[in-house]
Backbone as CSV, one residue per row, in Angstrom:
resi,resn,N_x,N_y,N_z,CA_x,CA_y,CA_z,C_x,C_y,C_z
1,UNK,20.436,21.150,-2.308,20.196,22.088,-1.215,19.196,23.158,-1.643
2,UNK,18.342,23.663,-1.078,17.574,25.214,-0.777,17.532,25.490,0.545
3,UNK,17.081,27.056,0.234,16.773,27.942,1.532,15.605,28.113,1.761
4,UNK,15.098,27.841,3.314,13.804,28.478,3.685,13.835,29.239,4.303
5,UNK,13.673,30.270,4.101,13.481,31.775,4.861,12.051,31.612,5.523
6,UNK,12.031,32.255,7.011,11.038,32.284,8.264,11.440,33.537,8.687
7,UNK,10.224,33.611,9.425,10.473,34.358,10.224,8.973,34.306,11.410
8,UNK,9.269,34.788,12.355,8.068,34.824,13.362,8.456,35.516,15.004
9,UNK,7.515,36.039,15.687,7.423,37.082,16.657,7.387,35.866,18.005
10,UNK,9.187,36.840,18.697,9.249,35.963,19.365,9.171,37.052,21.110
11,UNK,8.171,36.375,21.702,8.204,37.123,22.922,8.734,36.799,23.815
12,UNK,9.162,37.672,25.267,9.130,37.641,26.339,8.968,38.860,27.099
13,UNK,9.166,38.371,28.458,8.577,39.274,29.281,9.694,40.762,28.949
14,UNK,10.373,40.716,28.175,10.989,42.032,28.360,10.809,42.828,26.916
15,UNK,10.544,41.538,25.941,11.012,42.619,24.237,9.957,41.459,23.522
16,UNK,9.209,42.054,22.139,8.674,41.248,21.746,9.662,41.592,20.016
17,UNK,10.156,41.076,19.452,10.586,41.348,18.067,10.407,40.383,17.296
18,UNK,10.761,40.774,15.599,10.299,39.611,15.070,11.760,39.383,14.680
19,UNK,11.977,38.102,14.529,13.170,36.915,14.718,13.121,36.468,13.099
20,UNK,14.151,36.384,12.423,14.157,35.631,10.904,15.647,34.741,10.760
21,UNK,15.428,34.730,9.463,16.949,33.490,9.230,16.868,32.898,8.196
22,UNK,17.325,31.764,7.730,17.689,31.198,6.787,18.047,29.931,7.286
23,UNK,17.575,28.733,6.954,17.465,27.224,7.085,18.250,26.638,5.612
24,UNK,19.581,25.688,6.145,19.977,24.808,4.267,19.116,23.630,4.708
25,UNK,18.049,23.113,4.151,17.764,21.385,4.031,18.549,20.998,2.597
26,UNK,19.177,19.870,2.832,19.467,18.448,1.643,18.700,17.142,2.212
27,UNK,18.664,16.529,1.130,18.118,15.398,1.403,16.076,15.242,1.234
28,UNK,15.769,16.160,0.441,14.612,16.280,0.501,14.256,15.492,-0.658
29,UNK,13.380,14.440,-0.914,13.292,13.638,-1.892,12.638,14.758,-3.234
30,UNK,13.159,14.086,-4.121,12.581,15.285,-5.546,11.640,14.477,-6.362
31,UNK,10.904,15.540,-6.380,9.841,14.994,-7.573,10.170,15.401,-9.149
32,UNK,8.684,15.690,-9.983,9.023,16.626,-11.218,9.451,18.096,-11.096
33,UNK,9.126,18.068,-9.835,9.436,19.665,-9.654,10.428,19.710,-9.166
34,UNK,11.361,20.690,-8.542,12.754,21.114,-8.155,12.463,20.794,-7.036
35,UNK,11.595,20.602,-5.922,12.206,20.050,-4.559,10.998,19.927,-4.225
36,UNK,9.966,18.329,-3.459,8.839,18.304,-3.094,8.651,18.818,-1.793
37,UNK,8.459,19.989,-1.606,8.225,20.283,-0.288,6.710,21.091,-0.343
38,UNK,6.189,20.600,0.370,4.456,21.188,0.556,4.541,22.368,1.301
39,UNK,3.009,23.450,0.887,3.087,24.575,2.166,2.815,23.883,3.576
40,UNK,2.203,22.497,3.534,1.868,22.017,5.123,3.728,21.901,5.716
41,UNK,4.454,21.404,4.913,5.486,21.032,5.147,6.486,22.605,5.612
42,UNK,6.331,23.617,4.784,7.376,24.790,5.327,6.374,25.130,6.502
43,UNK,4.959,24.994,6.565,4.030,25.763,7.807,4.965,25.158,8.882
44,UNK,4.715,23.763,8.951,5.765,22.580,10.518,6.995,23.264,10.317
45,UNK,7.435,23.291,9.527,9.084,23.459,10.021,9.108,25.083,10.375
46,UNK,7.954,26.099,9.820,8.276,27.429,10.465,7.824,27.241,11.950
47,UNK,7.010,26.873,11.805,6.238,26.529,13.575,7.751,25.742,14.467
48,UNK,8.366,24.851,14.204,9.198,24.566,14.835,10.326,25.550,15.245
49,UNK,10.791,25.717,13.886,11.323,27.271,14.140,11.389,28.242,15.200
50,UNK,10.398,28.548,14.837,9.872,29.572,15.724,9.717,29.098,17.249
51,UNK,9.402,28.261,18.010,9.101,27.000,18.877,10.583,27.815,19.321
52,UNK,11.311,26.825,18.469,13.169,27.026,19.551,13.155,28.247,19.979
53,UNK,13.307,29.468,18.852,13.222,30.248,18.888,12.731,31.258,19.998
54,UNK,11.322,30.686,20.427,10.487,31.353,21.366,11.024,30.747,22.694
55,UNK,11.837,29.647,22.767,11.866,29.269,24.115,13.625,28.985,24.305
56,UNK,14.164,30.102,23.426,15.747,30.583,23.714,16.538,29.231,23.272
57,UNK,16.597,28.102,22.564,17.027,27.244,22.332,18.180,28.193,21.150
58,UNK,19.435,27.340,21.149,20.208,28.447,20.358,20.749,26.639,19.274
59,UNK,21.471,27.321,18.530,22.305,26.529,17.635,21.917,25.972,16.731
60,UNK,21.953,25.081,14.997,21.348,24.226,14.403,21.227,22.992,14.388
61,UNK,21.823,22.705,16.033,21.454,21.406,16.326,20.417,20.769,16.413
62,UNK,19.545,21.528,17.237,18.239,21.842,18.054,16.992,21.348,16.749
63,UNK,17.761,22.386,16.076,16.999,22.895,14.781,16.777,21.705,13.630
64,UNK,18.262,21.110,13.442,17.974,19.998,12.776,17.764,18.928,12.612
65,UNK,17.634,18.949,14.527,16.805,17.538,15.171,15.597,17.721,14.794
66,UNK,14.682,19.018,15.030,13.550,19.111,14.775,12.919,18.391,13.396
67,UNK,14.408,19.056,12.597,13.486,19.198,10.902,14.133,17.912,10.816
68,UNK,14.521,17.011,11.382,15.235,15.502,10.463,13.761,14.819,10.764
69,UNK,13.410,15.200,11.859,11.876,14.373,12.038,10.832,14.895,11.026
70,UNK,10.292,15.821,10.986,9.733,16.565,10.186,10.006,16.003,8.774
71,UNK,10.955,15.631,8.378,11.447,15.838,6.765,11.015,13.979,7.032
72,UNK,11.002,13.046,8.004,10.403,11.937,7.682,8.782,11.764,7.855
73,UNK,8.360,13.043,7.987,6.854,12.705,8.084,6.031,12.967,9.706
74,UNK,7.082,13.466,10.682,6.346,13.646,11.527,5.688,14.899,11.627
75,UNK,4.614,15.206,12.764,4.230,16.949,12.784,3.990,16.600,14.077
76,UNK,4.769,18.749,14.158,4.339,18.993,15.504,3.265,19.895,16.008
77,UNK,3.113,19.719,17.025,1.554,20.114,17.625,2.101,20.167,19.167
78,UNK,1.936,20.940,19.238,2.305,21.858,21.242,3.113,21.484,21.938
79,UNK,4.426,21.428,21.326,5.700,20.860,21.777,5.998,19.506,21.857
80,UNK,5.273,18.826,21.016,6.020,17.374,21.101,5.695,17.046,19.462
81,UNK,6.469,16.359,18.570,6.307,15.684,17.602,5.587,13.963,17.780
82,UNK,4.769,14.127,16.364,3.497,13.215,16.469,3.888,12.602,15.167
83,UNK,4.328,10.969,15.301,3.931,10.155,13.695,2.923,9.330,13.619
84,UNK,2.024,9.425,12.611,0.831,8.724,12.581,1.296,7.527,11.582
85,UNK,1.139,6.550,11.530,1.434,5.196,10.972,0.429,5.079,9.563
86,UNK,1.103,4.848,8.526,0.050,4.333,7.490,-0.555,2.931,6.947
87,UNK,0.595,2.137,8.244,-0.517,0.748,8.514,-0.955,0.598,9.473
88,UNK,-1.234,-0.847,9.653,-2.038,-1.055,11.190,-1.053,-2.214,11.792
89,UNK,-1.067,-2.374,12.872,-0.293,-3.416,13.807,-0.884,-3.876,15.385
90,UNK,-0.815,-4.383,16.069,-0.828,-4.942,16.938,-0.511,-3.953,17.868
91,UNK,-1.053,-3.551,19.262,-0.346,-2.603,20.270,1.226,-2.762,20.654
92,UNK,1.468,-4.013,20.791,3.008,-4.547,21.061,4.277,-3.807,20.098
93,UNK,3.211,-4.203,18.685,4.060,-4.037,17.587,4.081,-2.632,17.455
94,UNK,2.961,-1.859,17.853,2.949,-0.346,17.501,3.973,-0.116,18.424
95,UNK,3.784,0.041,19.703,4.928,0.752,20.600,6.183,0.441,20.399
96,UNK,6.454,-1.108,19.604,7.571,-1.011,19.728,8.043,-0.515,18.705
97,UNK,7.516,-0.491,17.354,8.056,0.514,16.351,8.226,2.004,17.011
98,UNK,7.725,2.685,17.850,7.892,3.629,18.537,9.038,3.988,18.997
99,UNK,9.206,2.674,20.207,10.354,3.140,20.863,11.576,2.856,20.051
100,UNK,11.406,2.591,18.519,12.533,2.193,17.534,12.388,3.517,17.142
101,UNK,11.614,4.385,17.136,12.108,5.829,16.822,12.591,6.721,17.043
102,UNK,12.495,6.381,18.511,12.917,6.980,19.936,11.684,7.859,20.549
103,UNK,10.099,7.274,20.372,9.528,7.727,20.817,8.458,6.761,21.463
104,UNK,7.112,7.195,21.781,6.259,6.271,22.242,4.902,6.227,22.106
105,UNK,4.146,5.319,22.098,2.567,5.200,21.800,2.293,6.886,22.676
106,UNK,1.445,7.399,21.886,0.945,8.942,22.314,0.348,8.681,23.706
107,UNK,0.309,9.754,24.425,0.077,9.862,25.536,-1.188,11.165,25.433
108,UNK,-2.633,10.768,25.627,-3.581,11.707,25.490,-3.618,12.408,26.714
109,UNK,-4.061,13.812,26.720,-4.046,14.476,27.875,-5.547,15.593,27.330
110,UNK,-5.592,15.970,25.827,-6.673,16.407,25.802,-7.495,15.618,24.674
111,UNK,-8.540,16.467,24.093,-9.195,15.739,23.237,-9.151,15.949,21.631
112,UNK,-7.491,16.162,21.285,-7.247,16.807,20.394,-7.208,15.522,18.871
113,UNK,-6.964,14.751,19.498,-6.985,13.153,18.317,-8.475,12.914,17.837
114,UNK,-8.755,12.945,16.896,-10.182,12.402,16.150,-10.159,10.983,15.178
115,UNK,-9.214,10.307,15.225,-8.924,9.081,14.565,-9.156,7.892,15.748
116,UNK,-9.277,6.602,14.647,-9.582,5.384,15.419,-7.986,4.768,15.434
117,UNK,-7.230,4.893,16.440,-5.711,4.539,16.657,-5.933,3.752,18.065
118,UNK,-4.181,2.988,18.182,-3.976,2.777,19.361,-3.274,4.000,20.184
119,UNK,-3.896,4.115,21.483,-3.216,4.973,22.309,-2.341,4.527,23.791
120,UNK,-1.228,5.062,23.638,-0.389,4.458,24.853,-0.765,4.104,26.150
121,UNK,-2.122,3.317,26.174,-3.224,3.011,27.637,-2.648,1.948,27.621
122,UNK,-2.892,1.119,28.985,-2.764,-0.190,28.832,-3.010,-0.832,30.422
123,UNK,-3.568,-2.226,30.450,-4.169,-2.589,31.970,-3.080,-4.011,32.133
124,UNK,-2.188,-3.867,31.230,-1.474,-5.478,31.243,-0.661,-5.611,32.696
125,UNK,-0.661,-4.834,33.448,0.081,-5.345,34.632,-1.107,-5.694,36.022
126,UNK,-1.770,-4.747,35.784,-3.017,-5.380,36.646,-4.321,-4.968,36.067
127,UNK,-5.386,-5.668,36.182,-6.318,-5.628,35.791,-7.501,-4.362,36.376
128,UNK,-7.675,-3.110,35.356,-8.528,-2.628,35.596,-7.846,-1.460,36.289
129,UNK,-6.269,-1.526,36.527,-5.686,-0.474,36.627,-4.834,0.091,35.509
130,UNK,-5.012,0.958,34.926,-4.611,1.444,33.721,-3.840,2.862,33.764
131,UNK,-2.683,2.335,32.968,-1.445,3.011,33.095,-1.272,3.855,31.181
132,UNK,-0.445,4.984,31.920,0.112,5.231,30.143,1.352,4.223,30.261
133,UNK,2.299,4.620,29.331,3.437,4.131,28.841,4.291,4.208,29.683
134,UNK,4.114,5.507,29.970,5.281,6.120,31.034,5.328,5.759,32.507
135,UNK,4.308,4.723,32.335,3.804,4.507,34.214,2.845,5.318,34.646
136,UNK,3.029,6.333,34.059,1.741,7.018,34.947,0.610,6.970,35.097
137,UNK,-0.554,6.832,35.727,-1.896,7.027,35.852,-2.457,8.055,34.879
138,UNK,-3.620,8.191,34.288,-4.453,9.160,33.440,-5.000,10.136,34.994
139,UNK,-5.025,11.156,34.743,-5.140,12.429,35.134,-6.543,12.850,34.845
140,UNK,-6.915,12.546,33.657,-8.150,12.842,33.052,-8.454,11.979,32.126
141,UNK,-9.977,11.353,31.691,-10.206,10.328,31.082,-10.879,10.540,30.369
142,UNK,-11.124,9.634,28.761,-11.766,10.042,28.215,-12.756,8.661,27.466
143,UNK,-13.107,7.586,28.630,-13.707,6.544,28.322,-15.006,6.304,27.745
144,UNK,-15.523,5.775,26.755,-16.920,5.966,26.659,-17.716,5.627,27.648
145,UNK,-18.841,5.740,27.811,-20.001,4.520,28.426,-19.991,3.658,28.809
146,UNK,-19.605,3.101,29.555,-19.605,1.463,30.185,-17.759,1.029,29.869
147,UNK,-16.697,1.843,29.776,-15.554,1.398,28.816,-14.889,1.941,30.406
148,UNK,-13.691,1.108,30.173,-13.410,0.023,29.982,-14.322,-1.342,30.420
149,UNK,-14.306,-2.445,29.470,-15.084,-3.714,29.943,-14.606,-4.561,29.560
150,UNK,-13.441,-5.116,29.205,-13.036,-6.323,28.736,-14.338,-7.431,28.243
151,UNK,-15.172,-6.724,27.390,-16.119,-7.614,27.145,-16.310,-8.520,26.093
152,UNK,-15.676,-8.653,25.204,-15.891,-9.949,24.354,-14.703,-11.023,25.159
153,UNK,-13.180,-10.393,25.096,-12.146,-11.232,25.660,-11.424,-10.300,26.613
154,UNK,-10.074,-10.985,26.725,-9.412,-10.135,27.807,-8.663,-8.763,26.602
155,UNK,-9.249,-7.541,26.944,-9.147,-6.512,26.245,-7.885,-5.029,26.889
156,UNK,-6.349,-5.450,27.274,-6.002,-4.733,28.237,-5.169,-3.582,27.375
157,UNK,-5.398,-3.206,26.078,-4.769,-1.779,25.025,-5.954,-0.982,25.524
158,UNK,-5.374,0.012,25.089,-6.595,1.256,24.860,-6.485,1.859,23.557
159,UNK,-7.379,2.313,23.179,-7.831,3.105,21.445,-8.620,4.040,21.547
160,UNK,-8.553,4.999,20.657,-9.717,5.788,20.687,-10.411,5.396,19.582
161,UNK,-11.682,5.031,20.127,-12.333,4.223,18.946,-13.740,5.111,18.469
162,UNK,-14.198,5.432,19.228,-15.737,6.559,19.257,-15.286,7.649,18.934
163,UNK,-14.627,8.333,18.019,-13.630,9.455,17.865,-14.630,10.610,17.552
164,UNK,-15.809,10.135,17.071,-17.162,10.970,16.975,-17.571,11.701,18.035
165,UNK,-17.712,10.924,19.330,-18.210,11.204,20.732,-16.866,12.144,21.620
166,UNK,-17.900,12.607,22.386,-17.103,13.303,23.333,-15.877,12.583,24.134
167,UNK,-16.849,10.781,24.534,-15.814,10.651,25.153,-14.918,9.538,24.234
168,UNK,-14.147,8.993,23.830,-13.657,7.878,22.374,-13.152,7.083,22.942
169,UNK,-12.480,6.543,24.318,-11.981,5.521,24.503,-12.587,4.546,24.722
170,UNK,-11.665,3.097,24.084,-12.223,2.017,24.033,-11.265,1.034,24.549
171,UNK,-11.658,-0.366,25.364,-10.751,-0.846,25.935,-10.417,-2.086,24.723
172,UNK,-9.607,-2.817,23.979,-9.287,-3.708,22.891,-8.106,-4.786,23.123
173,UNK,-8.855,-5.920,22.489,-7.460,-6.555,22.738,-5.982,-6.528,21.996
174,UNK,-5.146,-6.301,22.927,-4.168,-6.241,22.529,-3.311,-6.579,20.756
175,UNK,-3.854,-7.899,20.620,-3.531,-8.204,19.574,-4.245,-8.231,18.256
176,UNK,-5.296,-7.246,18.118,-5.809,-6.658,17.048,-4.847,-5.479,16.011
177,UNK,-5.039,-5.896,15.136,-4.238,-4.830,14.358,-5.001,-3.575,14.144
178,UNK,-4.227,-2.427,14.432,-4.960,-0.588,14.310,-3.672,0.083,14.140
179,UNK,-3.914,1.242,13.090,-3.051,2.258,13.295,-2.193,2.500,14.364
180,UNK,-1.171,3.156,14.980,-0.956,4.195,15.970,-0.732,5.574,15.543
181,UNK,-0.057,6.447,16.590,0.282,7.287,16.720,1.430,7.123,18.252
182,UNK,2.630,7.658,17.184,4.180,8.051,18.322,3.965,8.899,18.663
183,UNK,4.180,9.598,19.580,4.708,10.773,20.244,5.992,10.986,20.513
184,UNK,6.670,12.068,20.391,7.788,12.110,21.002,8.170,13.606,21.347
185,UNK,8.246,13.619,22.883,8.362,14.722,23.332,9.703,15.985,23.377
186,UNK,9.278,17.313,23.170,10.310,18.195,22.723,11.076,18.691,23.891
């Protein structure tokens, strides 16, 4: 076991104060040193912290849902936790390792991803209509040039593949192996 002491300024419309505490983690794998935990690693878990914190969530339930993800490698970024994969797989295979996490191929909304991944797009129910994960329609797009085109074969995943360019999506076939990225929302 150790303690991580936080703290961070939690507002609302009536009082702004600063909020602290004390966190027990076990289970943190050990290195040569007394406990491998990185500053990227206490930065996520104060940011989460603070997160509940700011949006009245009470108890260490909350809290140690957050950090059980966290402590396997995920990070969060504007209320939802993000795992990036350190192999590559198939779109099928990515989402479904996903929804084995209890989460799902990421769902882009801005242009915050700069990697060549699969992203939770997909045209497999009809052609040329393209859905996220969740069913829903894209809101805002971020296709390259001429993309989607199913142009070598039938290409119905989406990726961000031009991650250089403004706009990165690319339409791919399904059964190419690429990274992902889970999402899973807070």
């Amino acid at each position: 076991h150790f303690k991580l002491n936080f703290s961070c300024v939690v507002s609302s419309a009536s009082r702004t104060s600063d909020t602290g505490g004390t966190m027990r983690f076990s289970s943190w794998s050990r290195n040569t040193g007394p406990v491998s935990v990185t500053l990227n690693s206490i930065i996520i878990i104060n940011i989460t912290v603070c997160y509940f914190l700011e949006h009245n969530f009470e108890g260490s339930v909350l809290l140690s849902f957050a950090a059980r993800y966290i402590q396997r490698g995920w990070i969060y970024f504007k209320h939802s936790l993000y795992y990036v994969s350190s192999t590559e797989n198939t779109w099928k295979d990515s989402r479904e390792d996903c929804l084995q996490r209890g989460a799902d191929l990421v769902i882009i909304n801005t242009k915050s991803f700069k990697n060549r991944t699969w992203i939770g797009l997909t045209d497999t129910e009809k052609e040329q209509t393209w859905k996220w994960v969740d069913g829903t329609t894209p809101t805002i797009s971020f296709w390259d040039t001429g993309e989607p085109n199913s142009l070598v074969v039938d290409e119905d995943c989406g990726e961000i593949y031009f991650y250089e360019r403004e706009n990165s999506w690319n339409d791919a076939p399904c059964d190419t192996k690429k990274v992902w990225i889970c999402e899973k929302n807070l």
